[in-house]
N, C-alpha and C positions, 0 to 999 in steps of 0.2 A: 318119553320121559325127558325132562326138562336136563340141560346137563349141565353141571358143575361150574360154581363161580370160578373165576379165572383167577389165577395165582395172588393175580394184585388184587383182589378185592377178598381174600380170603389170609384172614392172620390166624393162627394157631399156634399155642404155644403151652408145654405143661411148665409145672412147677411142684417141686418137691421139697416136706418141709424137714431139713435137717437140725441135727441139734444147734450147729452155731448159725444157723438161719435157713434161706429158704433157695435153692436154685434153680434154673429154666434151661428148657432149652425148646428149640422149634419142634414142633411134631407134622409130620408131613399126614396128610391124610386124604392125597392123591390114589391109598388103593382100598380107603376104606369103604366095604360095600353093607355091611353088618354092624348093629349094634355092637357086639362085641370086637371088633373090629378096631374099634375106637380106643377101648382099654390097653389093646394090643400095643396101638400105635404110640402109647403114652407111655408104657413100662419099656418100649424099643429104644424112643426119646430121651428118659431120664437112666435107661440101664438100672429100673427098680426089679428090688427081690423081693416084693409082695406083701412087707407090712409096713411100709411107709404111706403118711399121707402124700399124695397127689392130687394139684388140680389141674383140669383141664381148661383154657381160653381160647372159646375162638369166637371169630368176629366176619361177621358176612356183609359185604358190600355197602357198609354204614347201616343198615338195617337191623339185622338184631344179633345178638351174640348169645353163647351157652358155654354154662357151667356145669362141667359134671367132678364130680369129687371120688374120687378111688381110695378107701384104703382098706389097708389088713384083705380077709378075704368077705367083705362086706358088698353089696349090691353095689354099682356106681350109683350115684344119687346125682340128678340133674336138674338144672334151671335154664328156661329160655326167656329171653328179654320181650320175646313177641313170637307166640306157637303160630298165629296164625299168618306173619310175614315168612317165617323159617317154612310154613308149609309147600311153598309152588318149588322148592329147591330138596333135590335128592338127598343133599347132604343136612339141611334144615329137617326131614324126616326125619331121619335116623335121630334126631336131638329128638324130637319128638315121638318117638317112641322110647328111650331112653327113656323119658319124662314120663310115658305112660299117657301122654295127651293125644286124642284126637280131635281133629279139627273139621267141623262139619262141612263147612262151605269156603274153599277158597277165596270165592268170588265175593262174597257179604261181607258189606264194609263194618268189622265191630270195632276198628283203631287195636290200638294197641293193646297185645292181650299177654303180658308174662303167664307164666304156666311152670309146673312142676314145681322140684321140693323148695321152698322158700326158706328154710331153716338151714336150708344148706351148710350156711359160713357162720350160725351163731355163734357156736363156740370158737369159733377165731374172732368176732368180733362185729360182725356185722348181720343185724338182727331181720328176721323178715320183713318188719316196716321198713327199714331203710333201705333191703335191697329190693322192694318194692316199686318206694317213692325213686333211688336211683336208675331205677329200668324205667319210672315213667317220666321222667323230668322231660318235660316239651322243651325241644331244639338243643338235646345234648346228644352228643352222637355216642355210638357203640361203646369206640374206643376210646373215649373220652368217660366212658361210664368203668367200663374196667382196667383203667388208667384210676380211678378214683377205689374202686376194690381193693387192688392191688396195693396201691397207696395204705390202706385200712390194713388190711393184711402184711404190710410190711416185707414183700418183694418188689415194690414199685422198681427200685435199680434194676434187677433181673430183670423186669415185664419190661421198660425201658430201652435195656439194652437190646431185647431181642425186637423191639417193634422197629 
């Protein structure tokens, strides 16, 4: 098994939306081995008590990043920027099963493929065409793409500070 992007090429961070705005912090996911795993390490991060929104950003090696959304005691709901880059990476799986996607052929060049739920961030603002067209923009990088989210979302300071 392929192992683990290295610290620097791996950014992670949640964010939780409070009434007088939104705050972050890093979330480490050096021991996450399980889907669930992931939520764990997100409620550890933010010290939430289960019915706040939550999201999750993380961003692999300029390649593709994932969203997943937490709240109340609802499914997490996830989005990848590219299921079929996140696939050759252990921790790229687990996004992709979160997502419910699989990915047939590592190897088959289909370019850039987002995947799971696209409605993800509508009602914060950000509609599935746009967070589409933002996952596909040619030669914009990851973090530069949820650098632009975050922005729309109105944590961009938090996401900022913590990048």
């Amino acid at each position: 098994m392929p192992s683990r992007p290295s610290r620097s090429s791996l950014f992670a961070a949640a964010f939780v939306r409070l009434p007088d705005g939104w705050s972050g912090s890093e979330v480490d996911l050096e021991s996450v081995e399980i889907a669930d795993d992931l939520g764990d390490a997100v409620q550890e991060a933010l010290g939430l008590s289960g019915d706040e929104l939550a999201l999750l950003c993380v961003e692999v090696e300029d390649e593709w990043f994932a969203l997943v959304r937490y709240e109340d005691e609802a499914e997490p709901r996830a989005f990848l920027s590219d299921a079929h880059a996140a696939a050759g990476d252990p921790l790229g799986e687990l996004f992709n099963e979160l997502a419910g996607v699989v990915v047939p052929d590592k190897d088959a060049d289909v370019g850039v493929r987002p995947a799971g739920d696209f409605e993800l961030l509508r009602d914060l603002g950000v509609s599935a065409e746009e967070l589409l067209e933002l996952s596909m923009e040619e030669g914009v990088l990851p973090a530069d793409t949820l650098s632009v989210i975050a922005e729309k979302l109105s944590f961009a300071d938090e996401f900022d500070r913590l990048r």
